[in-house]
N, C-alpha and C positions, 0 to 999 in steps of 0.2 A: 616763728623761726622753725626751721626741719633738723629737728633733733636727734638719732639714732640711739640704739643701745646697743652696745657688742656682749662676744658669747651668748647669745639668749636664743641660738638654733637658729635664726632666718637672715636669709643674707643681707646684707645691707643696702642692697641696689634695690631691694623688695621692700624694706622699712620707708624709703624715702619716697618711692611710688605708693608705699598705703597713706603715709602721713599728708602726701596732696593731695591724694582721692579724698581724705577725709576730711580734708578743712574743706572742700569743693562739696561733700556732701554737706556739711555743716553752715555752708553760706561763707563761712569764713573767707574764704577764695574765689572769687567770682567771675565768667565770660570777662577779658578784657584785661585782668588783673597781672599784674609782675606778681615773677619769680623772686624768690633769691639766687642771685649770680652759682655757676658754679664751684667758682672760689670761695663765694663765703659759707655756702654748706661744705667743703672741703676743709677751710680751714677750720672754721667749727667744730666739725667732728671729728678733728682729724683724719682725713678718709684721702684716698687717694682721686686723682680728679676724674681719673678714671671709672671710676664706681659710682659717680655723682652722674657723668656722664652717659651711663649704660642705662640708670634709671629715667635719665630726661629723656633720651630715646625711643626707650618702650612706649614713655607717655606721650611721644612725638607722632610714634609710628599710629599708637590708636588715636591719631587726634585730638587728645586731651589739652594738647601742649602745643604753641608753635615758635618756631624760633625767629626774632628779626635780629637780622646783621649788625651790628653793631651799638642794638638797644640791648637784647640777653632776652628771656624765654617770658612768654605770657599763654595765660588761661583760654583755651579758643573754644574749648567746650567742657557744660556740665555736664552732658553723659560717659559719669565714669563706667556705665555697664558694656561700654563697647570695649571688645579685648582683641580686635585685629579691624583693621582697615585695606581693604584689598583698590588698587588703583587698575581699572580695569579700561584698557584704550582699543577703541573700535575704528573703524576705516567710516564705517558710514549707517547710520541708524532705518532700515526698513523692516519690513511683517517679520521675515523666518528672523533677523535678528533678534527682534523683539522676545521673541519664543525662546532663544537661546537666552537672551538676560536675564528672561523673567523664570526659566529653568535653575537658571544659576541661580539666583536669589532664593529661590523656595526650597533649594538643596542646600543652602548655606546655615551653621546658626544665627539663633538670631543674635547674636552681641557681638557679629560680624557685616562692619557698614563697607558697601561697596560705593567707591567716586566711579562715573564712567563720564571717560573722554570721548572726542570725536577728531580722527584726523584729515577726516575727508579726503585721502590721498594725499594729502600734501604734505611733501617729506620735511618742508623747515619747520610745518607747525608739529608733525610724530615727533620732531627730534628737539623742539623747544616745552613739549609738554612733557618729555621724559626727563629731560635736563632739569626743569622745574620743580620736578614731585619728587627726584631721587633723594631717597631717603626719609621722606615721611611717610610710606606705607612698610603693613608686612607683608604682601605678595603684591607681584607686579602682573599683568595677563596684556600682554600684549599680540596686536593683531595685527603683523607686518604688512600686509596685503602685499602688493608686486615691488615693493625697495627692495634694493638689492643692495649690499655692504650694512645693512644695519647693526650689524654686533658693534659697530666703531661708538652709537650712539646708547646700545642697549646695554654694552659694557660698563655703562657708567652708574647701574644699578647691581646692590649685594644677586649673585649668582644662583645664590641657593632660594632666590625670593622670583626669581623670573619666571614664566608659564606662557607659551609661546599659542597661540590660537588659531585655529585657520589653513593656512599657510604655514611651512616650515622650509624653510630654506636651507642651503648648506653648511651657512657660516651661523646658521642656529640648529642644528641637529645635536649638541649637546644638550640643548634645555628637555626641562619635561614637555612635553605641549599633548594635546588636543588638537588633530590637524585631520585635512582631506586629502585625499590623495585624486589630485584635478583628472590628471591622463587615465589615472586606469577608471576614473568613474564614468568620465565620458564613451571610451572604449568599449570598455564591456557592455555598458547599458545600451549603446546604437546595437551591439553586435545583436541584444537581446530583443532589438527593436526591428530586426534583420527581416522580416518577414511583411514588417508595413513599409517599411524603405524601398523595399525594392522597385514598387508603383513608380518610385520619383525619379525624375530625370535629374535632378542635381539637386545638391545640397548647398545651405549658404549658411554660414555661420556669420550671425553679427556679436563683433569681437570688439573690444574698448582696450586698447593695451596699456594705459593707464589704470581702469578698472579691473580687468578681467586678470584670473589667474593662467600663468602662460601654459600650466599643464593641460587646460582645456584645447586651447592652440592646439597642441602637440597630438593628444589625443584622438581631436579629429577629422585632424591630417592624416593623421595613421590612418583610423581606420576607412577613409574616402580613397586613400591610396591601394588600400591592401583588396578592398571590395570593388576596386577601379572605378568607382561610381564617381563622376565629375561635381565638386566645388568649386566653392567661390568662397572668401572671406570679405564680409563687407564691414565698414568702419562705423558704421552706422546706417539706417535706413532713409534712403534720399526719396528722392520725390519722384525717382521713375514709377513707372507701373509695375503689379508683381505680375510675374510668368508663370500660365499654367502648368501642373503636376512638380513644382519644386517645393522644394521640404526647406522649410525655415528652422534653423536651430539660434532660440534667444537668450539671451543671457538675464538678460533685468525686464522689471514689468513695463517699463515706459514703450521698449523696440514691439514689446507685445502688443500693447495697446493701439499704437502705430501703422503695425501689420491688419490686426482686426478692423480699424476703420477702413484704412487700403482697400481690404477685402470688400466689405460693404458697399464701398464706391463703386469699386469693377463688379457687383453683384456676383463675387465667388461666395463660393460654400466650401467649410473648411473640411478637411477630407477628399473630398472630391476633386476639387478645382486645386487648391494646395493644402500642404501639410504645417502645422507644427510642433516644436518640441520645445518647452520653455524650462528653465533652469531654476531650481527651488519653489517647492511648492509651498503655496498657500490657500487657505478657505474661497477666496478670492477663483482661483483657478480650477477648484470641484466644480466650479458653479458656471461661470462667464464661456459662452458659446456651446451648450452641455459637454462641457469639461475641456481643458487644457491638458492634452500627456507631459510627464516632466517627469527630468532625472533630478532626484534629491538625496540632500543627507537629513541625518536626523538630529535637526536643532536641539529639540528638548533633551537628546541622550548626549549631546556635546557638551550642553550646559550643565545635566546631573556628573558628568566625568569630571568634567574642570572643577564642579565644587566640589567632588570627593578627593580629587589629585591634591586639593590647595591644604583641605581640613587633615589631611593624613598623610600630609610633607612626604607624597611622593611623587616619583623620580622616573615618571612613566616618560613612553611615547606610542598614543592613544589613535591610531586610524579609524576616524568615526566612518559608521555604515553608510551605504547610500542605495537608494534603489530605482527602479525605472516605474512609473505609474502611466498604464496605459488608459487612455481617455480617447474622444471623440475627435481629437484634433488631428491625426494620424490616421 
């Protein structure tokens, strides 16, 4: 039975979370095990249900505890040394991702367990995995990729626990987030790339509008428009042939990949015969045809921000760096 004592200086909602940590350390309470109801530690102690309630919570949020519907609250785990549980939801797991998780994890402490989701784009599973977890973590990091109205969905988590990643929208620019800012990175970095563009008679951007962030669109519209340099936006790479002296701008590794065997077939040489520009770099891209050029941010410093923003409850909005890496491929 969860017993309390009052006046003894510690609040009550803290007695009742030590006294289960400790029968859980003791064996006493085991993976799998009921609670007592929160009525019957309420009427027990006299305690309001409220206060019974704040403590099942806390042990909720770190995992300790889970609730089923209309059974009452059971033991889901013996690590009581975990003191925050962060639910952390991605669009789609690749290399720079990795970088960014595995930064956030090594900035975190360690008696903070991170769940990470995957929504692969798909807005009924973001909005069924958010629906799901609301309220059994203490920070939420979510990664809207290109939805749009999502606050209908993301509203339905505590406000002060949200961390918005990636992507910031308008109808989330109240959250704190860690975000890119797509148009101006594309932008400035061709602008900066102005001197090996100029070779190419047109540029093609392969664009995913499910995928892709629309400020890249935007970007480098602009600046093909402002340079008068003729575009194309293609939907994906088909099966025509490529055209000498045009400058491919990629988004994801696969249109790369695609492009370089292309190239091989028609015996082009990159630079020479055409150009490219691929989008986040990785180990992969120092290396493959001597070198890939790409515009990037800096996963590992998106991942040390978001785990500083979360550990010291703040109330930022964090425009991660990004820069142009010139390689052989241009």
């Amino acid at each position: 039975m969860i017993e309390v004592k009052k006046k003894i200086g510690i609040p009550i909602y803290k007695q009742i979370i030590s006294t289960i940590e400790n029968a859980i350390e003791k064996g006493e309470l085991k993976k799998g095990d009921k609670l007592p109801s929160i009525n019957t530690i309420k009427d027990k102690n006299q305690l309001s249900r409220d206060t019974v309630l704040t403590a099942f919570n806390e042990l909720k949020n770190r995992g300790i505890i889970q609730s089923i519907v209309g059974k009452g609250y059971y033991v889901s785990s013996e690590n009581i040394n975990v003191h925050q549980k962060v639910f952390l939801l991605f669009d789609e797991l690749n290399s720079f991702k990795e970088d960014l998780y595995n930064s956030f994890l090594e900035n975190l402490n360690h008696n903070i367990e991170v769940d990470i989701y995957f929504h692969h784009f798909n807005e009924t599973i973001f909005q069924k995995l958010i629906r799901d977890n609301a309220g059994d973590y203490n920070s939420y990091v979510i990664m809207p990729a290109n939805f749009q109205n999502t606050i209908h969905t993301i509203q339905l988590l505590p406000k002060d626990k949200v961390y918005i990643l990636d992507q910031i929208h308008k109808d989330l620019k109240d959250f704190p987030s860690v975000y890119q800012n797509f148009e101006k990175a594309i932008y400035n970095n061709l602008n900066n790339a102005s001197e090996y563009i100029s070779k190419y008679k047109k540029l093609k951007l392969v664009f995913s509008e499910l995928k892709q962030p629309k400020g890249i669109l935007k970007g480098f519209t602009k600046f093909c428009e402002e340079k008068l340099i003729p575009y194309e936006i293609l939907k994906k790479i088909e099966d025509n042939s490529l055209e000498k002296d045009e400058l491919y701008i990629l988004l994801d590794d696969k249109s790369l990949l695609k492009i370089i065997k292309k190239m091989k077939m028609q015996n082009f040489s990159l630079a020479n015969d055409i150009g490219v520009i691929s989008y986040n770099d990785t180990l992969l891209k120092e290396i493959v045809e001597g070198g890939i050029t790409t515009i990037t941010t800096d996963f590992n410093e998106m991942g040390k921000n978001l785990a500083k923003m979360i550990l010291n409850k703040e109330n930022k909005k964090i425009e991660n760096p990004n820069k142009l890496i010139i390689r052989n491929s241009i």
